[in-house]
Structure formats: structure tokens, C-alpha cells
N, C-alpha and C positions, 0 to 999 in steps of 0.2 A: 498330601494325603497323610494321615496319623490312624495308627490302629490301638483298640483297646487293649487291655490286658484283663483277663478277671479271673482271681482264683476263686471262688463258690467254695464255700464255709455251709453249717449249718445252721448259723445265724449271723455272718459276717459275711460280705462281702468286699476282699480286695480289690480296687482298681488302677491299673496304670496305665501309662499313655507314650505312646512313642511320639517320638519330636518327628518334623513334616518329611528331615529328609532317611527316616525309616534306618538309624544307626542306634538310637537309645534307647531304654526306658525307662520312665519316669513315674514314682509310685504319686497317686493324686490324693486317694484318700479310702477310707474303711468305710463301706455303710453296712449300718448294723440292723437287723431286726429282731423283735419280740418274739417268734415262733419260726419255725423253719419255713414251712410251708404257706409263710404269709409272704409276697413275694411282690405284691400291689406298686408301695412306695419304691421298692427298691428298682423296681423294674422301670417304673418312673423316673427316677435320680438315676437309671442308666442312658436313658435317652434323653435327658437332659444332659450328662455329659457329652453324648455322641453329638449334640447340635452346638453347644460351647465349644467342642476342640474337634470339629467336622471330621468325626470319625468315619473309617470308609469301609473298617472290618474290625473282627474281636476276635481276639482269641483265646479261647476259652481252660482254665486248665482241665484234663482228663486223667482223677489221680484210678490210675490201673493200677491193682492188687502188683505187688514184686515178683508175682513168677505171671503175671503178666494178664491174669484173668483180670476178667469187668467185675466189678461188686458193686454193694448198692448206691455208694458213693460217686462212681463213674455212672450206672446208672439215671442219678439225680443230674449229671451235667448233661447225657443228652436228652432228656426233657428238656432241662432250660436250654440246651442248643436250639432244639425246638421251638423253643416260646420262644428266644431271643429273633432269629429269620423271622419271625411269622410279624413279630411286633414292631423292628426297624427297619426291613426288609436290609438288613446285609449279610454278606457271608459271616456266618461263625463255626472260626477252626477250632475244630479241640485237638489241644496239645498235649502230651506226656506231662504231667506234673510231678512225678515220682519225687519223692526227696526234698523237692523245693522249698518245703515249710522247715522240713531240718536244716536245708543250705542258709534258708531266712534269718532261721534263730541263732544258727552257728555264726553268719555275718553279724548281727545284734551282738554278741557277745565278746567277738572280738574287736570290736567298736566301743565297746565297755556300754553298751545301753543298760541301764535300771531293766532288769526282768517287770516291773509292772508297765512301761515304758512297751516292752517287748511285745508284750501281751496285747496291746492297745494295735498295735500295726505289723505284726506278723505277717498279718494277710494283706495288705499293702505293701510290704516287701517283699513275699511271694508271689503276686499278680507280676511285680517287675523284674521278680527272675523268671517268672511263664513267659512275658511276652520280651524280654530279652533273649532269653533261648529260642525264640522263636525269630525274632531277627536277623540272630547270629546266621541262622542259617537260610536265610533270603542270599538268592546270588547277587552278588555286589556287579554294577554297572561298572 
């Protein structure tokens, strides 16, 4: 079993992938789009990932305003929570994303990455701290 990671940008989307025995994450790649609310291709190149690395569940990040309200940003991932169940038929958790994009850039940097480097996969190294925090906390067999 291997589960998605996705952090949902407004024209990017992050993807990572947990290894089979459900302990890592691994960032796979950025898909990008032209407009926000075009979501076609990408929704496509999601389930073509799920069928390459037999995903069984996604987890979705859920960025909640810091004192904790939904905004519209949180709102736009449970729609695509939404779409996603309806069009692979699997579970999709939304998770707290708070912070992640800052923790993403802050790792990039201490890494010494080129800021335009940064910029290209932020959201590919935030989808893998979504769905790593999300791992961490699976009970260990």
C-alpha cells in the first residue's frame, strides 16, 4: 500500500508518495496549471499517478487560517476532497498544513538550494512534509 501526498497551490500542485512500507515520503513532482480553476489535466496526471505507484489513499493538505478558522483556501481543498473520492474512489484525508510551505522553504535554504530552484518545487517538498506528518503519526505495528 503507498499513499499520496498533495499540497493544492493555486496553480501548482505538489505531489508525494509514501514507500509500500508506509515509514517515508517521497516528493515525486510539481504539476502545474494555466488558471486555477482548470483542474482537467491535473486531475488526470493524479490518477495516473495513483495507478503507477497503486495508491490506496491521499492525503490531502488542509492549510487552516492560524487561529484556526477555515478560509477560502481550506475551502478550495474540500471541494477537491470532493472531486478527488468521487473520481478515484479513495479515501482523501485532509490534513493540517499550517506552516509546511514555510518549514519547505526554510529546509531549501538550509540546503543551500538557488531561491529560483526553490520556487520550482516548494510545493513538492511541502506535499512531503503533508504526507510525512501524516505518517509520523500512523501507529507503528
Amino acid at each position: 500500500m503507498r499513499i499520496m501526498g498533495l499540497d493544492y497551490g493555486s496553480v501548482t500542485m505538489g505531489v508525494a508518495i509514501s514507500d509500500p512500507l508506509l515509514l517515508t515520503a517521497q516528493g515525486i513532482e510539481v504539476i502545474r496549471r494555466k488558471e486555477e480553476n482548470k483542474l482537467r489535466q491535473t486531475l488526470q496526471r493524479i490518477e495516473q499517478l495513483i495507478k503507477d505507484y497503486e495508491v490506496e489513499k491521499i492525503v490531502l493538505g488542509y492549510p487552516k487560517n492560524m487561529n484556526n478558522s477555515i478560509g477560502v483556501r481550506a475551502q478550495k481543498s474540500e471541494e477537491l476532497k470532493e472531486t478527488l473520492e468521487r473520481r478515484t474512489g479513495l479515501p482523501v484525508i485532509l490534513w493540517d498544513e499550517r506552516l509546511t510551505t514555510v518549514s519547505a522553504n526554510n529546509a531549501m535554504i538550509e540546503g543551500n538550494v538557488r531561491r529560483e530552484k526553490r520556487a520550482q518545487v516548494v510545493d513538492m517538498v511541502a506535499a512531503t512534509f503533508i504526507l510525512q506528518s501524516y505518517l509520523d503519526g500512523l501507529p507503528k505495528e
